[in-house]
C-alpha positions as CSV (number, residue, x, y, z in Angstrom):
1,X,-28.7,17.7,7.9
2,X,-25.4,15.8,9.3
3,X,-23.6,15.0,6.3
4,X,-22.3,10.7,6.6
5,X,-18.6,10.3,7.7
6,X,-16.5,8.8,4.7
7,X,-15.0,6.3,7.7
8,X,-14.1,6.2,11.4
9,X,-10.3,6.7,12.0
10,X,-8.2,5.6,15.3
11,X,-5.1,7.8,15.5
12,X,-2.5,6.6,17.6
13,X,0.2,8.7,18.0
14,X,2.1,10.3,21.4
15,X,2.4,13.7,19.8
16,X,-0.4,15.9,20.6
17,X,0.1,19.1,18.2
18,X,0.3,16.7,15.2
19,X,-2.4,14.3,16.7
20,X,-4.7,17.3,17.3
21,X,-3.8,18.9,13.8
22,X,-4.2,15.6,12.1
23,X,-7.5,14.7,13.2
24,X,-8.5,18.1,12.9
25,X,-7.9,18.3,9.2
26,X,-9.3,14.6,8.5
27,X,-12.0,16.0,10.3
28,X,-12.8,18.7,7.5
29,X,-12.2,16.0,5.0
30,X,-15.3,13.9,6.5
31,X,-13.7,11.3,8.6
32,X,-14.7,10.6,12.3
33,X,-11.6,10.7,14.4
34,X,-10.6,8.9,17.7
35,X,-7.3,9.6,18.8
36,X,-5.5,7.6,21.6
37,X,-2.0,9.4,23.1
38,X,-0.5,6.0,23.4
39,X,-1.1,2.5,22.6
40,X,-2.5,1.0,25.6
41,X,-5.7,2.6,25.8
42,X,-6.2,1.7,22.0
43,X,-6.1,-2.2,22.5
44,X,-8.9,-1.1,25.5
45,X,-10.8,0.2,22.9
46,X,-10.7,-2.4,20.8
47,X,-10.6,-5.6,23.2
48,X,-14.3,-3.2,24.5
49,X,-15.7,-4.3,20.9
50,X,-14.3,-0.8,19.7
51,X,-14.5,-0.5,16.0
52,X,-12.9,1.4,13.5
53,X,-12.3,1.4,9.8
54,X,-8.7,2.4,9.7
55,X,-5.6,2.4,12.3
56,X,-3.2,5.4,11.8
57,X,-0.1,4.1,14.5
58,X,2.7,6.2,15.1
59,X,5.8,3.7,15.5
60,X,7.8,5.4,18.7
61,X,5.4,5.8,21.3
62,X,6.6,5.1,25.4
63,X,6.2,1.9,27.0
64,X,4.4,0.1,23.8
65,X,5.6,1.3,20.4
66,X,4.0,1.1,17.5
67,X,5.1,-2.2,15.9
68,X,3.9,-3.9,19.2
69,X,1.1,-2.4,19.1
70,X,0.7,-3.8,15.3
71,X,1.5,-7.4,16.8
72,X,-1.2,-7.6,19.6
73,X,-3.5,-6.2,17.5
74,X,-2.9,-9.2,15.5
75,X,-2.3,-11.9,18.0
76,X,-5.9,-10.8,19.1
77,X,-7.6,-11.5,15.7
78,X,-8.2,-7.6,15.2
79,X,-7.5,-7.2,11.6
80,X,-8.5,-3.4,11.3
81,X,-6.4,-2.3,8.2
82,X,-3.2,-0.1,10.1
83,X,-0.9,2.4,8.4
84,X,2.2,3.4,10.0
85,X,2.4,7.2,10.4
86,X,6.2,8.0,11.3
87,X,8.9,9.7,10.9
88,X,11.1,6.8,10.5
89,X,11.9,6.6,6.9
90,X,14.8,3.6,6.8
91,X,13.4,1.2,4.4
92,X,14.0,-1.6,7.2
93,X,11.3,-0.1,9.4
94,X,8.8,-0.5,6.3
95,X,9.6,-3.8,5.8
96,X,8.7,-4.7,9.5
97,X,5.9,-3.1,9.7
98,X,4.8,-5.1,6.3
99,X,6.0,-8.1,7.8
100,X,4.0,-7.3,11.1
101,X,0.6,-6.9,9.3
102,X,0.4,-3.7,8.4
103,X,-1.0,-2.2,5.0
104,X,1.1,0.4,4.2
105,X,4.1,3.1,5.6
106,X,3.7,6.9,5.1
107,X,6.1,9.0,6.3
108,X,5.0,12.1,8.8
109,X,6.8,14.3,6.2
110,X,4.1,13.2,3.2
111,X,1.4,15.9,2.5
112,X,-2.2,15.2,3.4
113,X,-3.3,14.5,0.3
114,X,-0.8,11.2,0.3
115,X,-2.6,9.9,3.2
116,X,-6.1,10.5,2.1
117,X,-5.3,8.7,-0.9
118,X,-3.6,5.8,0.4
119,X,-6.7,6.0,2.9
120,X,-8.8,6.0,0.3
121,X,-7.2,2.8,-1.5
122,X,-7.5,1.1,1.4
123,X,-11.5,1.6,1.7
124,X,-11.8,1.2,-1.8
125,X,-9.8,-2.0,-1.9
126,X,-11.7,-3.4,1.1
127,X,-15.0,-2.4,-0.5
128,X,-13.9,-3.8,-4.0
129,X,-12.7,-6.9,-2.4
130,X,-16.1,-7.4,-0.3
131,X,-18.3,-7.6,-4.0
132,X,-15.8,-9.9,-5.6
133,X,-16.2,-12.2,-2.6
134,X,-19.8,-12.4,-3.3
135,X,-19.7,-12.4,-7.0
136,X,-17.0,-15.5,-6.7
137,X,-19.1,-17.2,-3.8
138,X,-17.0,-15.8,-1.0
139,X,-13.7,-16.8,-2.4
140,X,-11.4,-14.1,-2.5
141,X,-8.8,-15.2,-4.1
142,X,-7.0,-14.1,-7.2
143,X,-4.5,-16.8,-8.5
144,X,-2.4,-16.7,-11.5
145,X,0.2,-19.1,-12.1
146,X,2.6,-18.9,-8.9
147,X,0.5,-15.7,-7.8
148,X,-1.7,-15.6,-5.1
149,X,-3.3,-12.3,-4.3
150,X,-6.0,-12.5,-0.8
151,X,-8.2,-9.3,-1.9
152,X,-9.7,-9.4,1.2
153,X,-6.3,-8.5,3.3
154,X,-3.9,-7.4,0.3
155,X,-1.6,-10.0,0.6
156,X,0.5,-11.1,-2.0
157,X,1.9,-14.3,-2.3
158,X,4.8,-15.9,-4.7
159,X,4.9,-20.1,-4.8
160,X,3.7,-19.7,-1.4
161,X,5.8,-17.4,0.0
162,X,4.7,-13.8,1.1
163,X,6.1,-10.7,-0.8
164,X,5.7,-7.6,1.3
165,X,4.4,-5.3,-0.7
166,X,2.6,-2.1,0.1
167,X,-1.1,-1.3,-0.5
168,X,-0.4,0.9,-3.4
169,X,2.4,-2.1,-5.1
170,X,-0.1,-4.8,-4.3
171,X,-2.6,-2.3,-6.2
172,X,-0.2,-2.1,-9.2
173,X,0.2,-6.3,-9.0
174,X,-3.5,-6.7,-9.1
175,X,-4.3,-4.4,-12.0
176,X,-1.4,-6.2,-14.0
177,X,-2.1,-9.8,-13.0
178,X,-6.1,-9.5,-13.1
179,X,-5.0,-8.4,-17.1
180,X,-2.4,-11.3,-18.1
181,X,-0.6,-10.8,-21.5
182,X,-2.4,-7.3,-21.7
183,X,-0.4,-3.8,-22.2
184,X,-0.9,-1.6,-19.6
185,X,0.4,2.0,-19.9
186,X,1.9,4.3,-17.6
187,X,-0.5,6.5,-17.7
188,X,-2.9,4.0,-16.5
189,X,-0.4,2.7,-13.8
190,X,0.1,6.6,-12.2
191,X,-3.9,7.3,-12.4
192,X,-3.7,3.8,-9.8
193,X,-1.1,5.3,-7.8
194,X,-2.3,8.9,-7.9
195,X,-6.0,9.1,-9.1
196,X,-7.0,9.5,-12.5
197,X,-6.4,13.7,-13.5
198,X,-3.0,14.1,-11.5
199,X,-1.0,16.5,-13.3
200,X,2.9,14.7,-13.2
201,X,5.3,17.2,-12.2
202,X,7.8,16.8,-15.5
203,X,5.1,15.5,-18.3
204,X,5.3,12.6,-19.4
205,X,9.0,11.5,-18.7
206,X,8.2,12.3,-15.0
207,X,5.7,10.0,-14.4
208,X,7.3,7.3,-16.5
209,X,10.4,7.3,-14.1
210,X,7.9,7.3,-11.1
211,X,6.4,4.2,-12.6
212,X,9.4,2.6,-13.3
213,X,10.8,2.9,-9.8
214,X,7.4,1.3,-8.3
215,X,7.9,-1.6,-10.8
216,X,11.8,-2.0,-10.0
217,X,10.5,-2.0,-6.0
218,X,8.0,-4.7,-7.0
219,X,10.3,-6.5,-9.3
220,X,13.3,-6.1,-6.2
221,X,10.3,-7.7,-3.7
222,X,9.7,-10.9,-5.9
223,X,13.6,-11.4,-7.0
224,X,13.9,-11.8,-2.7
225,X,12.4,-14.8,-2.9
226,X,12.2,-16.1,-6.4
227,X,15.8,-14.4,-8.0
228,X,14.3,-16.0,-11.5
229,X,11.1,-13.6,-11.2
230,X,10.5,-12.1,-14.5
231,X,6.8,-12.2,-15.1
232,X,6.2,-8.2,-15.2
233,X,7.4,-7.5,-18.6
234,X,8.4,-4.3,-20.2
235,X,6.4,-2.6,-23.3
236,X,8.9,-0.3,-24.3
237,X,7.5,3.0,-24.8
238,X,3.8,1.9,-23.8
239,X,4.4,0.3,-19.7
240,X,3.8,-3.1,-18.8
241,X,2.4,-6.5,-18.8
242,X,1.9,-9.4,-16.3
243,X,3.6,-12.5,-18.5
244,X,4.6,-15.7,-18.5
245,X,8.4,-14.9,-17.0
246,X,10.5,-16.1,-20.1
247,X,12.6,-12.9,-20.1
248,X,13.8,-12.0,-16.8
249,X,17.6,-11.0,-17.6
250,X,16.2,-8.3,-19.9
251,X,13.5,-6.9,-17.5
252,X,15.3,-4.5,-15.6
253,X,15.6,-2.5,-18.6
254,X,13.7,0.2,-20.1
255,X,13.2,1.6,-23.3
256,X,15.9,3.8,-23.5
257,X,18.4,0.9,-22.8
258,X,19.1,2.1,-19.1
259,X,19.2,-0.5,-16.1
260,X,16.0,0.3,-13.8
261,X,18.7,-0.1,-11.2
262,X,20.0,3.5,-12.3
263,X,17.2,5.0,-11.4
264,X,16.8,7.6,-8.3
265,X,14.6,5.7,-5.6
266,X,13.3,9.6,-5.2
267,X,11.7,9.0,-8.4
268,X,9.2,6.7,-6.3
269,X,8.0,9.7,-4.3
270,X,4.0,10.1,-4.9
């Protein structure tokens, strides 16, 4: 008997050894892979009623690149959850690819067990938002004060302005905000990012400093628009909270008395 696909992947990427090797391996992992060598036969697919679950776009591709791609995609209404897959790690080219309507920005270099897991948020995410629509009468919605959190999409929104965050910092904001005034640990916070059992490469202090530089990204994200953001407050010694935002001079601090801002972005690597 056939075991059932996890999901249906499009992988768009002008590379063939890695777009063969890719789908190959997602292939043992129980996805259904179509692969497209550029992008224009992948809007065909989709302007034919093609459907997938996922988009996995590679950002330099000839004659339509990736972020293109991403934007007539959009323009069309097609609001498949994308990742970029590239080899362009510049911070800027996350940012427009967030900007553009994408979910989330892996680098080529990542193993394959970063992708299935940010893969695997994504489906979980768009599963989990699915039943709190219907439990909340279709409203899917989180709001909290200035926050606004769209579950169905993953966008996050600050007194009405959209932060760009990534799947897995949205995912960090929602567990956080869904909790107000409650302590959440690190531990709890690097099970989220990396599934509950991950053995942290340096013990303890390792994955604190990982967790720190995902909340200093976050932190950075909001301060862009709002520079008087200080509603994720620290627990020193214990993690977070999502609070009221009384404190924000002291938040970039951690319990050791060192500025966040002294951390090595490396430290964010998961």
């Amino acid at each position: 008997m056939t075991e059932p696909t996890i999901a249906r992947i499009a992988l768009v990427d002008d590379d063939d050894l890695f777009r063969e090797s890719l789908s190959l391996n997602l292939g043992d992992e129980g996805y259904e892979v179509i692969t497209f060598d550029r992008g224009e036969p992948a809007l065909d697919f989709f302007a034919a009623g093609g459907a997938v679950d996922i988009v996995l776009l590679d950002w330099r591709m000839p004659k339509l690149d990736g972020i293109d791609v991403l934007r007539q995609m959009r323009a069309r209404g097609i609001d498949v959850p994308v990742i970029f897959l590239t080899v362009l790690s510049d911070q800027i080219y996350e940012e427009a690819a967030l900007a553009g309507g994408a979910l989330d920005f892996v680098e080529k270099s990542r193993s394959l067990s970063i992708l299935l897991k940010r893969m695997r948020l994504i489906l979980d995410g768009t599963k989990g938002a699915t039943e709190e629509a219907d439990a909340a009468g279709n409203t899917a919605v989180h709001c909290l004060g200035e926050l606004e959190l769209r579950l169905d999409n993953s966008r996050a929104f600050w007194k009405g302005k959209r932060i760009d965050l990534t799947l897995t910092e949205f995912n960090i904001v929602k567990l956080m905000s869904t909790r107000p005034e409650e302590d959440v640990s690190y531990r709890e916070i690097y099970d989220l990012v990396h599934g509950k059992g991950f053995v942290a490469g340096y013990g303890p202090s390792g994955y604190r400093a990982n967790v720190r530089a995902f909340i200093k990204r976050i932190r950075q994200k909001f301060r862009s628009v709002d520079a008087g953001f200080g509603c994720i407050e620290n627990y020193p010694g214990f993690g977070y909270r999502w609070g009221k935002g009384g404190n924000a001079a002291n938040q970039g601090r951690d319990e050791d008395g060192l500025g966040e801002d002294m951390l090595i972005d490396g430290a964010a690597a998961d």
